[in-house]
C-alpha positions in Angstrom: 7.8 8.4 -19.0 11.2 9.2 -19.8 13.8 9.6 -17.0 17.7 10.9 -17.2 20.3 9.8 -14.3 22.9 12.3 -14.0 26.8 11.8 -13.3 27.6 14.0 -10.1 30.4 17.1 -10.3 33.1 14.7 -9.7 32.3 10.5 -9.0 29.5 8.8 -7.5 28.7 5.5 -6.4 25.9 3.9 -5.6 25.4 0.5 -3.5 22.0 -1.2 -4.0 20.1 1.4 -5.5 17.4 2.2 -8.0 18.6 0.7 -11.6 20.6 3.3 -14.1 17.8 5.7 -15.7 17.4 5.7 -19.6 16.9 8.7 -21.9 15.9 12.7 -21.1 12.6 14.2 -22.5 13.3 17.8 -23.3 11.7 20.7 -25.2 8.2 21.9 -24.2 7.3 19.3 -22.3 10.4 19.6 -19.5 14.5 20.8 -19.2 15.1 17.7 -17.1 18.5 16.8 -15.4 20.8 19.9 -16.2 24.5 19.0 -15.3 25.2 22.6 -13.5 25.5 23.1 -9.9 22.9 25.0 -8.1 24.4 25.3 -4.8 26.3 28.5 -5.3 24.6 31.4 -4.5 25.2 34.9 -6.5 25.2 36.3 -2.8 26.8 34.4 1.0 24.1 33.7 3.2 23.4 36.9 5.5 20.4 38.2 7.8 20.7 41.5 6.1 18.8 42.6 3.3 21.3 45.4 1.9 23.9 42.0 1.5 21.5 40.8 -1.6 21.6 42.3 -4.6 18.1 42.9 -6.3 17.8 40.0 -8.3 16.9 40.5 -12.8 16.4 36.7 -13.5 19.3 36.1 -14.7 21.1 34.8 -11.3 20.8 31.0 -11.0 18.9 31.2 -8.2 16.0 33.3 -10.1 16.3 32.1 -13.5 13.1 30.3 -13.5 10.5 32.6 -10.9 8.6 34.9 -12.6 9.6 38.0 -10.9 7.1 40.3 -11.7 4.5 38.4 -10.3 6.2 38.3 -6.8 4.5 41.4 -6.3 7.2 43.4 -5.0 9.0 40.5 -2.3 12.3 40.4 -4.1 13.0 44.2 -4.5 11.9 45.3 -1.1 8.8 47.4 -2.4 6.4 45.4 -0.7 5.5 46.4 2.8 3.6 44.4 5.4 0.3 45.8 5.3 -3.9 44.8 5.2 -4.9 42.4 7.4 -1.5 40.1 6.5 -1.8 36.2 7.7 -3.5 35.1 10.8 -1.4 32.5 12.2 -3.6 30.1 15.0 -1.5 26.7 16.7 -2.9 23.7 18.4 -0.4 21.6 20.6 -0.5 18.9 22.8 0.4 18.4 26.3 4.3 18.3 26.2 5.0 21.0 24.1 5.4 25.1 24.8 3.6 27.6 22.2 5.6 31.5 22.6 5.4 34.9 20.9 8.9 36.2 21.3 10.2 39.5 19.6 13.3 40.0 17.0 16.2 39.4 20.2 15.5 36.0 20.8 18.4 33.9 20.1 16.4 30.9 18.7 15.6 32.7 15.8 17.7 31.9 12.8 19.4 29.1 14.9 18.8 26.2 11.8 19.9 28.4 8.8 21.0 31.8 7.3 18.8 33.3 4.6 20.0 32.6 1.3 18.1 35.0 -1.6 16.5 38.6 -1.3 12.8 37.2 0.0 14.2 35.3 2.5 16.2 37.8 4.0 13.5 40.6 3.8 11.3 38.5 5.6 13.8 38.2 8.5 14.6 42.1 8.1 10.4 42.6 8.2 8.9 40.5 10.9 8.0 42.0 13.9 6.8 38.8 16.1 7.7 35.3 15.5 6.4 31.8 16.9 8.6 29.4 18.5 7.2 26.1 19.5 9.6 23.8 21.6 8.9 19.9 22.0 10.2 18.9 25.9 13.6 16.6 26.2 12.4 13.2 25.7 8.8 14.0 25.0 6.8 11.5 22.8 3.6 12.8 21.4 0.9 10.8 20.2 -1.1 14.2 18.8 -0.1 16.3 16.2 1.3 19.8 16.4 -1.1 21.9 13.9 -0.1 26.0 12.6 -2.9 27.1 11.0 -1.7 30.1 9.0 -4.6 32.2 6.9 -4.4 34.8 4.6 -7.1 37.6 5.6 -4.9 40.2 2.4 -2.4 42.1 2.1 1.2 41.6 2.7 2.8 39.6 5.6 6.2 38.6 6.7 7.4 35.7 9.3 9.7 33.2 11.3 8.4 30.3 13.0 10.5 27.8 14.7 10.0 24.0 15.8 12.5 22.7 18.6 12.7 19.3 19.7 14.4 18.7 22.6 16.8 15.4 23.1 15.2 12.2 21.8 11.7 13.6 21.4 9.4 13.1 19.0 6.8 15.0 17.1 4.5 15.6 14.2 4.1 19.2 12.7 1.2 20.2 10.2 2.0 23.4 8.5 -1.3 24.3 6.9 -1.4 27.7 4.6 -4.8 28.7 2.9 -6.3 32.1 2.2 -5.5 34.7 -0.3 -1.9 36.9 0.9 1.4 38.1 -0.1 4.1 36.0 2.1 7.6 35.7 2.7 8.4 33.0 5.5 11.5 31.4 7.1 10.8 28.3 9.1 13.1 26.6 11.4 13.5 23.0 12.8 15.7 22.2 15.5 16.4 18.9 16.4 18.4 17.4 19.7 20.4 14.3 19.7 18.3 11.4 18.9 15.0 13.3 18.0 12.5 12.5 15.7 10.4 15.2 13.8 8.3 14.9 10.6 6.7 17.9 9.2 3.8 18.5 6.9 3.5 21.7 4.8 0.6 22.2 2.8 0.4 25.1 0.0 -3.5 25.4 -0.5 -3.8 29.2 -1.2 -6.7 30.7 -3.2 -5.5 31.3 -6.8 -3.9 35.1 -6.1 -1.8 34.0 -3.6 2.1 34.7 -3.5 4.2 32.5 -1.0 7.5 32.4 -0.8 9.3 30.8 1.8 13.0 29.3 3.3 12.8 26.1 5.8 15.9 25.4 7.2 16.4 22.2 9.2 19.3 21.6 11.3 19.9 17.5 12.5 21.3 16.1 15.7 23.2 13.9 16.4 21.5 10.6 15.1 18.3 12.3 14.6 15.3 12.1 11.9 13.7 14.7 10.2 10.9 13.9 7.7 9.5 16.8 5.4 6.1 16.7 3.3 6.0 19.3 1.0 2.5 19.4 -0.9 1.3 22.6 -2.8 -1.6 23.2 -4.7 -2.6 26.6 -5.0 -1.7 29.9 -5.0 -0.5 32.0 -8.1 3.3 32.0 -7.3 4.9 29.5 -4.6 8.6 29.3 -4.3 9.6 27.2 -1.7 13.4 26.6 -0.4 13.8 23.4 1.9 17.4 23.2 3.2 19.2 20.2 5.7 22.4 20.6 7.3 23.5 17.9 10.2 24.5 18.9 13.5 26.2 15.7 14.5 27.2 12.8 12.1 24.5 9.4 12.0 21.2 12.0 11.5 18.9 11.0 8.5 16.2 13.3 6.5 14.2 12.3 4.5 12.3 14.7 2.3 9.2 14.1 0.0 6.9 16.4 -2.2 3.8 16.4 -4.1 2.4 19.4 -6.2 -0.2 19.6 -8.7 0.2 23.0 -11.0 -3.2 24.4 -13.0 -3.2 26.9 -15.7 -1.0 29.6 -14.9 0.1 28.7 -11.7 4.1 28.9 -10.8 5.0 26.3 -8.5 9.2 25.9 -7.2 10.6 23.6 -4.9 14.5 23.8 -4.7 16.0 21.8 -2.1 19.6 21.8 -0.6 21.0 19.1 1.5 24.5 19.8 2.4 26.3 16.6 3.4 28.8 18.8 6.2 29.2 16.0 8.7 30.2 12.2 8.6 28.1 9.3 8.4 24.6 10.8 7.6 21.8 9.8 4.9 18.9 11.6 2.9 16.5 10.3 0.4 14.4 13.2 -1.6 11.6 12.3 -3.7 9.3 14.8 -5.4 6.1 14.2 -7.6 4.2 16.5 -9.5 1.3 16.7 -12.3 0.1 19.4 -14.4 -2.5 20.7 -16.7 -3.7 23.7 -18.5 -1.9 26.2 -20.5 1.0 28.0 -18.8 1.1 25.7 -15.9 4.8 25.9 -14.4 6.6 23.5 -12.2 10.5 23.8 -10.9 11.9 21.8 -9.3 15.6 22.1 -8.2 17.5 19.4 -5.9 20.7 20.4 -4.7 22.8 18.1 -3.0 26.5 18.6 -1.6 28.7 16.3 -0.3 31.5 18.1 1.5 35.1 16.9 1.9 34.6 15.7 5.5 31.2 14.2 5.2 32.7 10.5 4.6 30.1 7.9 4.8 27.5 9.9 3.2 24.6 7.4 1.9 22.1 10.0 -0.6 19.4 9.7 -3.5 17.4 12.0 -4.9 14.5 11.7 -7.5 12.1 13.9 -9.3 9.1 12.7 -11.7 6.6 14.3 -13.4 3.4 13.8 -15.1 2.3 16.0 -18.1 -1.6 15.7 -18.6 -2.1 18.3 -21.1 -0.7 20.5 -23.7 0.6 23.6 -22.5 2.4 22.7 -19.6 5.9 22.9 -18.7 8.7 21.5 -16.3 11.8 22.4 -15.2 14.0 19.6 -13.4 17.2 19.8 -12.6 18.9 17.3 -9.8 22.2 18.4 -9.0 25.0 16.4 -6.9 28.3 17.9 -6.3 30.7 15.6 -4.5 34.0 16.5 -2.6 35.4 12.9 -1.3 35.4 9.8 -2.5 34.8 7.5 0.8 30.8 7.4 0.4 28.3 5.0 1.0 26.2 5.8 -2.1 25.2 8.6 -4.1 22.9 9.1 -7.0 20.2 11.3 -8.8 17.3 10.5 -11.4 14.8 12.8 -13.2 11.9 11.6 -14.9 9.0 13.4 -17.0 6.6 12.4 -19.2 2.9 12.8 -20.9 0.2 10.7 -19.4 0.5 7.1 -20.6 -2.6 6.6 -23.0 -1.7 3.0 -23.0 -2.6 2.2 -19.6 -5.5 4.9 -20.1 -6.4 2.1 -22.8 -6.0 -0.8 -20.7 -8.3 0.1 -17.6 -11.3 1.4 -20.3 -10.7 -2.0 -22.0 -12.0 -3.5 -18.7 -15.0 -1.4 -18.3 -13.9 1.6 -16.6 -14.9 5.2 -17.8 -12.1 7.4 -18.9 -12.6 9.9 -16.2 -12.2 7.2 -13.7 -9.4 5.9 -15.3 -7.6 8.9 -15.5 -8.6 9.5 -11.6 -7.0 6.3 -11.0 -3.6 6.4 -12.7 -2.7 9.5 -11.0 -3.6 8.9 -7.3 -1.6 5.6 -8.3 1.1 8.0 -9.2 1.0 10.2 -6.0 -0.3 7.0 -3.2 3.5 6.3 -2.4 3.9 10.1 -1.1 0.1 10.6 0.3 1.0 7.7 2.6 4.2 9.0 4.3 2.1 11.8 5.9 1.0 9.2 7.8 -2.6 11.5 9.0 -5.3 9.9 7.8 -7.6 13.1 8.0 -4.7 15.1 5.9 -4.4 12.0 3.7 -8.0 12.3 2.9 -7.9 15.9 1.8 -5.3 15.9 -0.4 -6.6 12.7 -2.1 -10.1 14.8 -2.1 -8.1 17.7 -3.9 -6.0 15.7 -5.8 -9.8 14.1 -7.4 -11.1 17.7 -7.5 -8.4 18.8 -9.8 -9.2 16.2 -12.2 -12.3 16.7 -12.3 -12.0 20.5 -13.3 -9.6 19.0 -16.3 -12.3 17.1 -17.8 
């Protein structure tokens, strides 16, 4: 597998991290660690729709989503209509489950919308959920949102809040067959501690496109778990800002793209306060012709974030002809008095040699194949740290192989 380490904007530095990457595979097979800067919008942040122009492709934002299969989402012709999403939450003792209308003034609190979809859906949604963890409540259950596609088109706004030096477990789970366009926010007080799964397992018409912003307290910790497997188009924005300095996020990913699929992930953590630290690390397979995986990782380091410590690394695994990647880890850098700062991007086709090895010793080759890529996506399965979500996506993971033989 080849990878490519990219110089930042301006300089970087890097104490005790991963070794310096070698060369970039390009062409068919992937556009891998692009030296441009994603972070700049065609269009400011804004709640308002009208603010956005309707985006052609061209915009840096949209060069890689196939438009035309957003059904309608990023030119405001679709309308919320059919049966939409049916959205079901299961919380533990500790925590506050509300419906609350378009005036409530937790909505929107961890992040502006950025693109079109993001701010139609804030424009569209009639009700939203807000789920608030109690001041210095530790719970030892997860928080699960069930969100279901029953058709149709659907817009919404959830939000997670955790109070002061709480902590908490989100699952995010999506499934069905819908047209979406979703912002969540995550709130977190001084000294709170939140990790939040997200699983993309639509049926194969699906259209999701969402924004989750996350705003960090004051020496808290936010963990994110992307994983998406289905759907036809998912296009989803994660974006950290701190609130305070000493927070940390951490955010991982896992996606495995089929035969026609589109699957994005870009991710923005802007550095705006002293003394904070994120680690990103995405994984992703794919197979079958016309299989499509983005994935952008924006991260800005602003004048008066000193002490910023951040990495960021994306590697893919090619398992068939047909298949393309985009990668592109970006790190723009406005001070020099950081801790560390670096950015790596890795794809490749799947290694016949150690295919070769484990059938030397006796193993068929669809098992070997099974095992090389749960080997490739164990270190990210285990951070979800559910063992019943674990499970599952090591179940779909197999199941996906198995189709490809």
């Amino acid at each position: 597998m080849a990878e490519a380490q990219n110089s930042p904007t301006l300089g970087s530095a890097r104490a005790g991290g991963p070794p310096p990457a070698g060369s970039t595979t390009a062409g068919s097979i992937a556009v891998a660690a692009e030296s441009t800067v994603a972070t700049r919008m065609s269009a400011p942040p804004s709640f308002d729709v009208a603010d956005f122009p309707v985006p052609h492709g061209r915009e840096e934002e949209w060069r890689f989503t196939p438009l035309a299969r957003l059904r309608g989402l990023h030119d405001g012709t679709a309308v919320a209509s059919g049966e939409g999403v049916k959205v079901e939450i299961e919380a533990p003792e500790g925590v506050t489950v509300e419906t609350v209308g378009r005036e409530d003034e937790r909505l929107g609190k961890a992040g502006t919308p950025v693109d079109r979809v993001a701010a139609q859906a804030y424009s569209s949604f009639e009700k939203a959920s807000v789920v608030t963890v109690a001041k210095e409540a530790v719970l030892t259950e997860p928080i699960r949102i069930t969100v279901h596609g029953e058709g149709g088109v659907a817009f919404g706004h959830q939000v997670i809040e955790l109070g002061a030096f709480a902590e908490a477990v989100v699952v995010l789970d999506h499934s069905g067959d819908a047209v979406l366009a979703a912002n969540v926010d995550y709130v977190l007080g001084d000294g709170a501690k939140l990790t939040v799964v997200s699983v993309q397992d639509w049926d194969e018409k699906a259209v999701h496109v969402a924004q989750h912003n996350a705003l960090v307290g004051r020496d808290a910790s936010f963990k994110s778990v992307i994983v998406t497997f289905g759907g036809d188009v998912v296009r989803i924005h994660p974006r950290v800002a701190y609130a305070a300095p000493g927070g940390e996020a951490e955010l991982f990913g896992l996606y495995f793209t089929d035969a026609g699929q589109h699957q994005e992930h870009r991710l923005l953590v802007d550095h705006n306060t002293p003394h904070c630290k994120s680690n990103v690390a995405y994984k992703g397979a794919l197979q079958g012709q016309d299989a499509h995986a983005v994935w952008i990782g924006d991260v800005l380091i602003q004048a008066a974030a000193e002490g910023t410590d951040t990495y960021e690394l994306n590697r893919n695994l090619v398992l068939t002809d047909g298949a393309r990647v985009d990668s592109v880890p970006n790190l723009e850098i406005e001070t020099g008095e950081i801790a560390g700062a670096g950015h790596a991007s890795a794809t490749g086709r799947f290694d016949d040699e150690q295919l070769f090895y484990l059938m030397s010793r006796g193993i068929p080759q669809a098992e070997a194949r099974r095992l090389v890529v749960r080997g490739f996506f164990a270190e990210l399965v285990q951070q979800i740290g559910l063992p019943d979500v674990e499970e599952r996506l090591i179940a779909k993971i197999e199941a996906e192989l198995e189709a490809s033989v």
